[in-house]
C-alpha beads as a LAMMPS data file, in Angstrom:
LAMMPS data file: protein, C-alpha beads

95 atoms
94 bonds

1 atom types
1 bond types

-500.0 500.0 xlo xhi
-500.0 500.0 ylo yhi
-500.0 500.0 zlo zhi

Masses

1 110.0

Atoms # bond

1 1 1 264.697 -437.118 -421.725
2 1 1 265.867 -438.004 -418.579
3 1 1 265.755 -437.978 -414.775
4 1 1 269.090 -437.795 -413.229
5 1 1 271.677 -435.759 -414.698
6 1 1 275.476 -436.110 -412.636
7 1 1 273.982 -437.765 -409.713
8 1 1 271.019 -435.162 -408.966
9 1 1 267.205 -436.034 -409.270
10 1 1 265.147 -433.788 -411.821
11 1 1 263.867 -433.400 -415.200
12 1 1 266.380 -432.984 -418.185
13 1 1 265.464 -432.898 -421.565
14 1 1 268.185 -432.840 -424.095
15 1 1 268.761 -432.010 -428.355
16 1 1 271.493 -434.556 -429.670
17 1 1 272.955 -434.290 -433.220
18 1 1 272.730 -437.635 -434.199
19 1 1 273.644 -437.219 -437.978
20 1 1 277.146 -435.973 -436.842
21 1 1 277.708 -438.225 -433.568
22 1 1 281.123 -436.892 -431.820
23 1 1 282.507 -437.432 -428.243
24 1 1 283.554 -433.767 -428.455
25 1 1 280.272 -431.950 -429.307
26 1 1 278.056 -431.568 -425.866
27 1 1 273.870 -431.922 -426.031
28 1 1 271.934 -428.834 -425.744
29 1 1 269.511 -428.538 -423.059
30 1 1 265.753 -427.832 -424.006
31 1 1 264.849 -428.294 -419.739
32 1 1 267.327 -428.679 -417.231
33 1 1 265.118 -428.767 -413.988
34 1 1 266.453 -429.585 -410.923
35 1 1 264.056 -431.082 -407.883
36 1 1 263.766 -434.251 -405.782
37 1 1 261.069 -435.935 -407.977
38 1 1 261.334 -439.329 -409.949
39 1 1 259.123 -439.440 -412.877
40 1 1 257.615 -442.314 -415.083
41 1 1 255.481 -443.338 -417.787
42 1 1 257.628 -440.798 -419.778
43 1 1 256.448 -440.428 -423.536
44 1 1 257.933 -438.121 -426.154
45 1 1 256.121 -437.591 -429.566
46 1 1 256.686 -435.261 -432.384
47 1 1 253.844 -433.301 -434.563
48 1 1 254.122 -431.073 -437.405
49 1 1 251.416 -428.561 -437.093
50 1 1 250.548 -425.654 -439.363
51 1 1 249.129 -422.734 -437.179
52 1 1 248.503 -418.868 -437.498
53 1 1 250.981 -416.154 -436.599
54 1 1 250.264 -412.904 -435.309
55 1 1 250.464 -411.554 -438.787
56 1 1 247.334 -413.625 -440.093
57 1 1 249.695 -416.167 -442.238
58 1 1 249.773 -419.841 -441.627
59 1 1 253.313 -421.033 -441.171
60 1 1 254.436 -424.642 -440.069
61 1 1 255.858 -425.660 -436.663
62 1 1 257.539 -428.520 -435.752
63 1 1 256.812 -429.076 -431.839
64 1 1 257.411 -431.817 -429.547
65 1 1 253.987 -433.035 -427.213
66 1 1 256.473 -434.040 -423.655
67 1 1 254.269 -436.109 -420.764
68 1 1 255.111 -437.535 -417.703
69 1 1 253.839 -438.595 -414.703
70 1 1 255.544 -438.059 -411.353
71 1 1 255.799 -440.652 -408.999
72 1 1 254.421 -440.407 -405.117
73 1 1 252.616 -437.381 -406.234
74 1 1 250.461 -438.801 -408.650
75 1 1 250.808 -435.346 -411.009
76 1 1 250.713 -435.916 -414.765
77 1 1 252.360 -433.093 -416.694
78 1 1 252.105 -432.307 -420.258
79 1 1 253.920 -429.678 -422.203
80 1 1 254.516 -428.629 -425.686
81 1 1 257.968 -427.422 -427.140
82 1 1 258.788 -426.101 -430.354
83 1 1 261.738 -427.434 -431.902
84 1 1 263.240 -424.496 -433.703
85 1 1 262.748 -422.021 -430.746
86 1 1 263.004 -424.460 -427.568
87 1 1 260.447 -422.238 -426.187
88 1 1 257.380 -424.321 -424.237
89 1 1 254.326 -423.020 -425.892
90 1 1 251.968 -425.376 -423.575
91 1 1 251.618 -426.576 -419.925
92 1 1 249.184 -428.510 -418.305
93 1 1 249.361 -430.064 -414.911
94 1 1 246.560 -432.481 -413.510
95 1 1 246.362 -434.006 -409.961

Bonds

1 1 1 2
2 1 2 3
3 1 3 4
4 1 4 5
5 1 5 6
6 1 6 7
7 1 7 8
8 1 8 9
9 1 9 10
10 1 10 11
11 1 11 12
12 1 12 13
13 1 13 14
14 1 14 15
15 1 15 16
16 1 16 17
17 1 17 18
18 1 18 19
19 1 19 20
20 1 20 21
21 1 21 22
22 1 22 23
23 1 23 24
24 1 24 25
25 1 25 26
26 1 26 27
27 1 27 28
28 1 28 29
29 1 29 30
30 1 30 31
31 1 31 32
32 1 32 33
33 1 33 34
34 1 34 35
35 1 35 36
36 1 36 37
37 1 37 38
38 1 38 39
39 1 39 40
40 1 40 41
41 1 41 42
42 1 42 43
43 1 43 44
44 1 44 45
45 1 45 46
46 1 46 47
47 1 47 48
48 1 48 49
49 1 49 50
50 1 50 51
51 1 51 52
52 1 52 53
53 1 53 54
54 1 54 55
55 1 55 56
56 1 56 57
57 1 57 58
58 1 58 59
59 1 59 60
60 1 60 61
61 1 61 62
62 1 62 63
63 1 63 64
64 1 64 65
65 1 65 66
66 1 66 67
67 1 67 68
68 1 68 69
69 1 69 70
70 1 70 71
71 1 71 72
72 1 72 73
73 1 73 74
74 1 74 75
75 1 75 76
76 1 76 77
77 1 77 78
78 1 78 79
79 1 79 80
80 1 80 81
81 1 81 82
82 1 82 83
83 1 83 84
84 1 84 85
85 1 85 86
86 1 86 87
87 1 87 88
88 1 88 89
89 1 89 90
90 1 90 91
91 1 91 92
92 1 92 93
93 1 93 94
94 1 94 95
């Protein structure tokens, strides 16, 4: 996770390989957010989870629980991604 990615202010959250490190292969973005915001009290945190599909069948998820809190504003985000998908399946925002 970071907050400046080539000089610009915003929220970037980034997969890296790091069983096969090379200089060559580029990191995937999971957010790439652009804005004028610096954040803080970052925290990153990984659950496996077993949950029900549409079907009625219990399958297991790997997600990743992603809070912040941005500074000035005094907003404290917190969002849910799954791993495999990179889809957010959760956001809350709180003033």
């Amino acid at each position: 996770m970071a907050n400046k990615y080539q000089k610009k202010l915003g929220y970037f959250l980034l997969e890296i390989d790091t069983t096969k490190p090379s200089k060559s292969m580029k990191p995937k973005f999971i957010v790439r957010w652009t804005n004028k915001l610096l954040i803080s009290d970052a925290s990153l945190n990984i659950i496996h989870i077993e949950r029900e599909n549409l079907n009625g069948q219990m399958e297991k998820k790997v997600e990743m629980v992603v809070s912040y809190k941005t500074i000035h504003v005094n907003q404290y985000v917190i969002f849910l991604v799954e791993i495999k998908t990179s889809l957010i399946n959760f956001w809350f925002e709180m003033y």
